[in-house]
C-alpha positions as CSV (number, residue, x, y, z in Angstrom):
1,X,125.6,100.0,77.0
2,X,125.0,99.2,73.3
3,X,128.1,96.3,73.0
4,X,128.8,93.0,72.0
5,X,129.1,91.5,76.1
6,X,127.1,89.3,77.6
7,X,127.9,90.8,80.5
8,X,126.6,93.8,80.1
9,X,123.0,92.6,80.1
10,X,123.8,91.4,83.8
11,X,124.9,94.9,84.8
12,X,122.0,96.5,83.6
13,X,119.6,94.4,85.3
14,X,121.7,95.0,88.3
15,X,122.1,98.4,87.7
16,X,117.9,98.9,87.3
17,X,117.5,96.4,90.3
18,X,119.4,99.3,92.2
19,X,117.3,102.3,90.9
20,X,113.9,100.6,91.4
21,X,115.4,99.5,95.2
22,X,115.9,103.5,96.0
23,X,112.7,104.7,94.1
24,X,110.8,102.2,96.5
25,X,112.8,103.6,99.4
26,X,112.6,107.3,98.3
27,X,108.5,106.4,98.0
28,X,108.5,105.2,101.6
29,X,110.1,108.1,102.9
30,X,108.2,110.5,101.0
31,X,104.9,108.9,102.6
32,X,106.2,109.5,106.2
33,X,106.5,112.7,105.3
34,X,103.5,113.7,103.9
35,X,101.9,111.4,107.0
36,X,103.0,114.0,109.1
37,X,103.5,117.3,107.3
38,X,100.0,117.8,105.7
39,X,98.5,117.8,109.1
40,X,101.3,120.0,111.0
41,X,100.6,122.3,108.1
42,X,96.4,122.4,108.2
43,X,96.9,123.3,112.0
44,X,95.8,120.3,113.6
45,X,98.8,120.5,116.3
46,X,98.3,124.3,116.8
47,X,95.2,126.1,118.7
48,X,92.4,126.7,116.2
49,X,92.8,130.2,115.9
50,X,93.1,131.6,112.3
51,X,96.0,133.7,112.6
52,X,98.2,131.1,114.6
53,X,97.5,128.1,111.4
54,X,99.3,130.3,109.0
55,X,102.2,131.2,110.6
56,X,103.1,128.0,111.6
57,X,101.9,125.5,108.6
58,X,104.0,126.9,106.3
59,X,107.6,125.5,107.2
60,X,106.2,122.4,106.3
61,X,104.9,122.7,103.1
62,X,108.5,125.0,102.4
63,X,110.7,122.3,103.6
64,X,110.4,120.2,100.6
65,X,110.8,122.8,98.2
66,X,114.2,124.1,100.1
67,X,115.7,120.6,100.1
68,X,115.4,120.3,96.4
69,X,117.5,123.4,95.6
């Protein structure tokens, strides 16, 4: 990237037009996700029973975690 081209100035504000383009639409996603997880995992789509929160909150507090690996 360090060169003597014109050009290559264009390409980089291309290329860091793309990145901040899928930050933006990694951001969005991650919000919808969170918008629905964090209350699936306190329990508030399951009976209010203690033992019945537990069990089932915590595949959606994994699931993250798992897709990263």
């Amino acid at each position: 990237m360090v060169r003597n081209n014109l050009e290559d100035v264009i390409t980089a504000i291309d290329l860091s037009r793309k990145t901040f383009s899928q930050i933006r639409w990694n951001y969005f996603f991650a919000m919808a996700y969170n918008i629905v997880a964090i209350p699936v995992a306190a329990g508030a789509l399951f009976p209010r029973s203690p033992a019945s929160k537990c069990h089932l909150g915590w595949p959606a507090l994994a699931w993250p975690s798992h897709q990263l690996v």
